[in-house]
N, C-alpha and C positions, 0 to 999 in steps of 0.2 A: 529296115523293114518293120514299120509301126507293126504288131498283132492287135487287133482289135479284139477278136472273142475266138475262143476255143469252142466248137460243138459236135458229139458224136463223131471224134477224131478228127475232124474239120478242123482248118486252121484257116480263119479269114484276115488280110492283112492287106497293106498297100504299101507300095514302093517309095521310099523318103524321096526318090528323083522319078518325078510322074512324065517326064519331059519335058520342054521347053518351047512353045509355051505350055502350062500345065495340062494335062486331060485330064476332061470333065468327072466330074465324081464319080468312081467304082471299087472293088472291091475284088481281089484275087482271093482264089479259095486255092489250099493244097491239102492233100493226104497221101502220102506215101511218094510214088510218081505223077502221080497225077496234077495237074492245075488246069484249072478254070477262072477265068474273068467276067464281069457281069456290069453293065453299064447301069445307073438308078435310076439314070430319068432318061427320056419321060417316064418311060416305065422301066422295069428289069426285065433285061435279055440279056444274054451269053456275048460275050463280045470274044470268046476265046475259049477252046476247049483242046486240051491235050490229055486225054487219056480215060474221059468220064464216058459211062454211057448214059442212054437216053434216061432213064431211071434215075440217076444218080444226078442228074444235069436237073432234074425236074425237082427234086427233092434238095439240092441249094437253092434255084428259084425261091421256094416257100422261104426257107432259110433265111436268105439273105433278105426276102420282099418284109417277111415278121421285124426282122432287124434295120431295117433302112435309115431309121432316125439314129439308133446308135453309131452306125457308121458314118453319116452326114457328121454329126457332131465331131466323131473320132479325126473325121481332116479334117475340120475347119477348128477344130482346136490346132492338129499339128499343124496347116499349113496357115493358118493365122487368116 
């Protein structure tokens, strides 16, 4: 499980096996119990939420929307 970036105990990161065949570029967030997933494109939306509320879901949005090209780059470096 690549970590891409640590923030305000956020831990954003993706799965070395995304499926077969791969899913489209996104990003899982965790803290504590909690995770969330977020799809990039077209735009950023939640693709998965266990345990965030509405506040906490909106404030990864920014998070992860500020971040977007580090992450793009983060898998397509790892998955080539």
């Amino acid at each position: 499980m690549p970590t891409v970036w640590f923030e305000d105990g956020f831990r954003f990161f993706f799965y070395s096996n995304e499926g077969s065949p791969r899913e489209p570029v996104h990003i899982h967030v965790e803290k504590g119990e909690a995770e969330a997933n977020f799809w990039l494109r077209p735009e950023v939306k939640v693709a998965f939420n266990d345990g965030y509320d509405a506040r906490t879901l909106r404030k990864l949005m920014g998070l992860v929307e500020r971040n977007r090209a580090r992450r793009e780059r983060a898998w397509n470096e790892y998955f080539g």
